[in-house]
C-alpha positions in Angstrom: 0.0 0.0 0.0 1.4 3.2 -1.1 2.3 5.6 1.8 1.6 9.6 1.2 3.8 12.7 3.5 1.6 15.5 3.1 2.8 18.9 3.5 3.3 19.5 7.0 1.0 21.9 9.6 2.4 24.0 12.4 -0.3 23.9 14.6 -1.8 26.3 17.3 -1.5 24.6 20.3 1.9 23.6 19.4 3.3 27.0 19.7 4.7 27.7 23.0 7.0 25.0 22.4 9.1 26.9 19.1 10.2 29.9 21.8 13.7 30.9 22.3 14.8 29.6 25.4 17.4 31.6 27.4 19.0 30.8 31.0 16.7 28.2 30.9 13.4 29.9 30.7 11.4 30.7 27.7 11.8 34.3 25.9 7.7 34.4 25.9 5.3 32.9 27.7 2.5 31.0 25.6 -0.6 29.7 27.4 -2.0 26.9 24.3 -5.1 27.6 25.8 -5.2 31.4 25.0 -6.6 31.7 21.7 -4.6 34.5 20.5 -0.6 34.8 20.2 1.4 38.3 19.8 5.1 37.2 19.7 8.1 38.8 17.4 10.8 37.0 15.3 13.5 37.3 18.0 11.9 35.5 20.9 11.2 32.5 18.0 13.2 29.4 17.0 13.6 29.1 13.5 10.6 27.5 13.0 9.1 31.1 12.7 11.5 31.5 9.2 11.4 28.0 8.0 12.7 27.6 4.7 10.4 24.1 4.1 7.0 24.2 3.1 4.2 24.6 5.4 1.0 25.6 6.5 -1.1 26.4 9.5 -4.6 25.6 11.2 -4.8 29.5 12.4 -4.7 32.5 10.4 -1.5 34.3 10.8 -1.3 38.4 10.2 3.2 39.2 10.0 4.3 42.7 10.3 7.5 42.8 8.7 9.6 45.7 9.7 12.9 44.4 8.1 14.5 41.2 6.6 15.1 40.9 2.6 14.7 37.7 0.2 11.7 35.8 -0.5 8.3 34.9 0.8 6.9 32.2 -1.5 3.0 32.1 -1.0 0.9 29.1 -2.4 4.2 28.6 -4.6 4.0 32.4 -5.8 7.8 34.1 -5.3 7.3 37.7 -3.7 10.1 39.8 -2.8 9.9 40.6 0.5 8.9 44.8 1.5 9.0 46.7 4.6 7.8 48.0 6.4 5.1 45.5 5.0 1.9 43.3 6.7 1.7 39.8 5.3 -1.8 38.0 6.0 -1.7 34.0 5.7 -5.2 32.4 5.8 -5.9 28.9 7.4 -4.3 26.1 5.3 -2.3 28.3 3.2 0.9 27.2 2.0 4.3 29.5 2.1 7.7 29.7 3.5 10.9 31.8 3.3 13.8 32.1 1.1 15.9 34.6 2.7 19.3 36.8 2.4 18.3 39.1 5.6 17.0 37.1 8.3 13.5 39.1 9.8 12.7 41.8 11.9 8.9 42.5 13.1 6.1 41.1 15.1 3.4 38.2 14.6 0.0 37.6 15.2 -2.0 33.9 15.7 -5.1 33.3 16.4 -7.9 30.6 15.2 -10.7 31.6 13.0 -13.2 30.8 15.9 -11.0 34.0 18.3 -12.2 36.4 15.5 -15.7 35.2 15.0 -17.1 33.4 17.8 -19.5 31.0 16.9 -22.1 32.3 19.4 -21.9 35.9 18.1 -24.8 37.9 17.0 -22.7 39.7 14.6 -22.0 39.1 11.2 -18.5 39.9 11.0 -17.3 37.7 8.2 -16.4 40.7 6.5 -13.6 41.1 8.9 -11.6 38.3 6.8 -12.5 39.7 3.6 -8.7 41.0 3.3 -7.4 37.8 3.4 -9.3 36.7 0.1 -8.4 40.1 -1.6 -4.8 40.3 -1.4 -4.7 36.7 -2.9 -2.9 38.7 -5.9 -1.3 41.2 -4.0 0.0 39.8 -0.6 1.0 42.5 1.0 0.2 45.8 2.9 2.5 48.3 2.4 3.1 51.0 4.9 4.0 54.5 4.4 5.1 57.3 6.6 1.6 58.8 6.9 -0.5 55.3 8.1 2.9 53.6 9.7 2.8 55.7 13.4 -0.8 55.4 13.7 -0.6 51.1 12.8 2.4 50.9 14.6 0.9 52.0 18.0 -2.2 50.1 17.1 0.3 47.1 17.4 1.7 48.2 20.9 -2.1 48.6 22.1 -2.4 45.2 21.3 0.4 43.3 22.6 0.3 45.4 26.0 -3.0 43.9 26.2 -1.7 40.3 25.3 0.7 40.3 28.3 -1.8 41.5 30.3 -4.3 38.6 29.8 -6.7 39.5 32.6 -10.6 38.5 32.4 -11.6 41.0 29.8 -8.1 40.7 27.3 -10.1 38.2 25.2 -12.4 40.9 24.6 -10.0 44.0 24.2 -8.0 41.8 22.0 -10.6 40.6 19.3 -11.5 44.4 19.4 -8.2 45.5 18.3 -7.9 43.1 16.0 -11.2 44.3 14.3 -9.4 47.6 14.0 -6.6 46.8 12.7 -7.7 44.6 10.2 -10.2 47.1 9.2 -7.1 49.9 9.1 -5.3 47.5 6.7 -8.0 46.9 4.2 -8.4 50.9 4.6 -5.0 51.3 3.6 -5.1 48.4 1.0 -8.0 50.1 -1.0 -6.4 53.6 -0.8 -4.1 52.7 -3.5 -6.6 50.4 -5.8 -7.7 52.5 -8.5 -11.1 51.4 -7.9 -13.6 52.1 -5.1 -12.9 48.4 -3.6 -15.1 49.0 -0.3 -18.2 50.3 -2.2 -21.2 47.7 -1.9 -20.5 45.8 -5.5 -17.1 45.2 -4.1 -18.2 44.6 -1.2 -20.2 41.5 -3.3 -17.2 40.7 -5.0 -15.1 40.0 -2.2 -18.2 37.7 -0.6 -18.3 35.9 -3.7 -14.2 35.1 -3.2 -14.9 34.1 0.3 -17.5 31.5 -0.5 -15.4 30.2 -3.4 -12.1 29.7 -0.9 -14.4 27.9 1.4 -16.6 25.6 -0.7 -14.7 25.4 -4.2 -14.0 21.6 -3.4 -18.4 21.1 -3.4 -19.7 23.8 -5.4 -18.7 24.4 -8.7 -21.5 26.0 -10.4 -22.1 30.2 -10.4 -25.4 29.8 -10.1 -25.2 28.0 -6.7 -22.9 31.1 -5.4 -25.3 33.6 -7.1 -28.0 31.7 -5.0 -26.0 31.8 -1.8 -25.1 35.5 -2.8 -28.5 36.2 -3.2 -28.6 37.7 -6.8 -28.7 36.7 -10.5 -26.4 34.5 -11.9 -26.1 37.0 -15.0 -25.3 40.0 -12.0 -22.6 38.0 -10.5 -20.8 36.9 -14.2 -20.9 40.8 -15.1 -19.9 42.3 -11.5 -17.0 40.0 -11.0 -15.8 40.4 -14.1 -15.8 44.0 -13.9 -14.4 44.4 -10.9 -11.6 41.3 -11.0 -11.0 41.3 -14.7 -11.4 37.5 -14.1 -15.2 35.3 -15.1 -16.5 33.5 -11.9 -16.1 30.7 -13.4 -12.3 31.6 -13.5 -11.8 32.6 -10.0 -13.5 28.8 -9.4 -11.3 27.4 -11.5 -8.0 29.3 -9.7 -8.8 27.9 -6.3 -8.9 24.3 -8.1 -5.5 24.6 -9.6 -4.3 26.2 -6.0 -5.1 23.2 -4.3 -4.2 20.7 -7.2 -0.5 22.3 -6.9 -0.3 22.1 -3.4 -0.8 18.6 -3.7 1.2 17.9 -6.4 4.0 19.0 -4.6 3.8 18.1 -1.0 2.4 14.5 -1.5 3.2 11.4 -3.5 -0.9 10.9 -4.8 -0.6 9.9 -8.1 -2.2 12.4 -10.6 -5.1 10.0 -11.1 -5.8 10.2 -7.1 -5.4 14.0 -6.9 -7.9 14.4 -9.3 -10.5 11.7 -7.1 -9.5 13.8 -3.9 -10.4 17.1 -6.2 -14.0 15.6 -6.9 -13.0 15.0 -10.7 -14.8 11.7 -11.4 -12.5 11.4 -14.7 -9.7 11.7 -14.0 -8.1 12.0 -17.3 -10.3 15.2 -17.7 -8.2 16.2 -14.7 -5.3 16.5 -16.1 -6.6 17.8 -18.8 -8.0 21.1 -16.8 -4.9 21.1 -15.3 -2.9 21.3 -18.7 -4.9 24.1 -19.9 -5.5 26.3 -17.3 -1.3 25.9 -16.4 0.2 24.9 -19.6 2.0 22.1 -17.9 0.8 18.7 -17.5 0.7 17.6 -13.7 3.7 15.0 -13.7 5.5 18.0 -15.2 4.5 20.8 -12.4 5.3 18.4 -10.1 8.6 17.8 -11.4 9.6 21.3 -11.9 8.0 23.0 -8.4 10.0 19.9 -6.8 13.2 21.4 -8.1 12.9 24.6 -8.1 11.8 24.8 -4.3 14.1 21.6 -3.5 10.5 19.8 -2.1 11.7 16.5 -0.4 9.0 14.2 0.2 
């Protein structure tokens, strides 16, 4: 029976143990039970810059303020900018190639810390950045927004070392803020209005496709979720992405087809069952056209490149 390494998870509660120890005791002290983490490069092992592939089962917001070389996301090279914020969703896939190693500040915390299953609210909107800068995966800072962010940050981890009964609280506010500050900043330099309503529809439409791509495949289904015409959704997203729906859909297949082309050993034929592709020569098929590459051959070539050792 064939044996498959997937692509290895750093997980939440595993944290606390990756902190530089000195004189014996840790730099930081990580409760696992806390669900939110404020730490900073130089209290972390090297785990925090590993140079292997990986992902995470918490959402991960970096504030970079210096370091140089590369941050590969979902097997996209980026050159790395400061004074910069980096936003990693769940299960996303990136690591480090660097000549400089990093300076800056990190935040964990589990989908579940942000929007409580209990609330009242709906604040899914909250994660909306993390779908938009899919193509752009970065927030860059300038002199006029960096002061204000900055002590944002300092609010924030004062309250993290202060865990008392109402941190939780004060925390997940701040976080609100600054995520809503960032996505401020982002659309400032879009040259479209990306936090007007039909945007606003847009970027709901990307969330439901990240989460459900693997099930629903159709754009009238999301139009139905959405709750508007399929024939309103083609025309807004394309307007507003450049891309069809159908395309975006199509993206987040190939996303997750690459990831596991190269981070397991599934043959071609059992990625494409694990994909929902009932034929699985039609698999490869999408996966030629929309890439240009036959999957043996990505998988050959990522492998390389990256030096992927499974």
């Amino acid at each position: 029976m064939q044996t498959t390494k997937d692509i290895p998870f750093h997980h939440y509660s595993e944290t606390y143990k990756y902190v530089n120890i000195t004189d014996g005791h840790p730099a930081l002290s990580i409760n696992p039970d806390f669900p939110f983490v404020m730490t900073r490069f130089d209290l972390m092992g090297r785990r925090a810059q590993a140079e292997i592939p990986h992902r995470h089962d918490y959402f991960e917001i970096i504030f970079l303020e210096d370091g140089a070389g590369q941050h590969i996301i979902d097997y996209e090279s980026y050159e790395i900018q400061t004074p910069a914020f980096y936003l990693l969703s769940k299960g996303q896939i990136h690591f480090w190639k660097l000549t400089k190693g990093l300076q800056g500040s990190v935040l964990l915390f589990p989908r579940e810390f942000l929007i409580p299953p209990t609330t009242a609210l709906n604040q899914e909107g909250d994660l909306a950045i993390f779908n938009t800068l899919s193509k752009a995966p970065y927030v860059l800072l300038d002199d006029d927004n960096f002061s204000k962010i900055h002590g944002l940050l300092k609010n924030i981890n004062e309250e993290f070392l202060r865990q008392s009964d109402c941190s939780l609280s004060m925390l997940r506010a701040y976080l609100h803020i600054l995520l809503g500050n960032l996505f401020r900043v982002y659309a400032h330099g879009q040259k479209s209005d990306i936090l007007d309503n039909t945007n606003a529809m847009v970027r709901k439409f990307r969330q439901l496709v990240s989460e459900n791509y693997l099930r629903v495949r159709s754009v009238q289904e999301y139009a139905d979720l959405i709750g508007i015409s399929a024939t309103h959704l083609r025309d807004t997203v394309k307007n507003i992405t450049g891309y069809s729906p159908g395309q975006l859909i199509r993206q987040e297949l190939i996303f997750e087809a690459k990831r596991r082309l190269a981070n397991t050993e599934l043959t071609t034929a059992e990625i494409g069952y694990s994909l929902n592709f009932e034929d699985t020569s039609y698999f490869s098929r999408f996966f030629k056209r929309e890439t240009g590459e036959c999957p043996s051959r990505y998988r050959e070539e990522i492998r390389k490149k990256y030096n992927i050792k499974i």
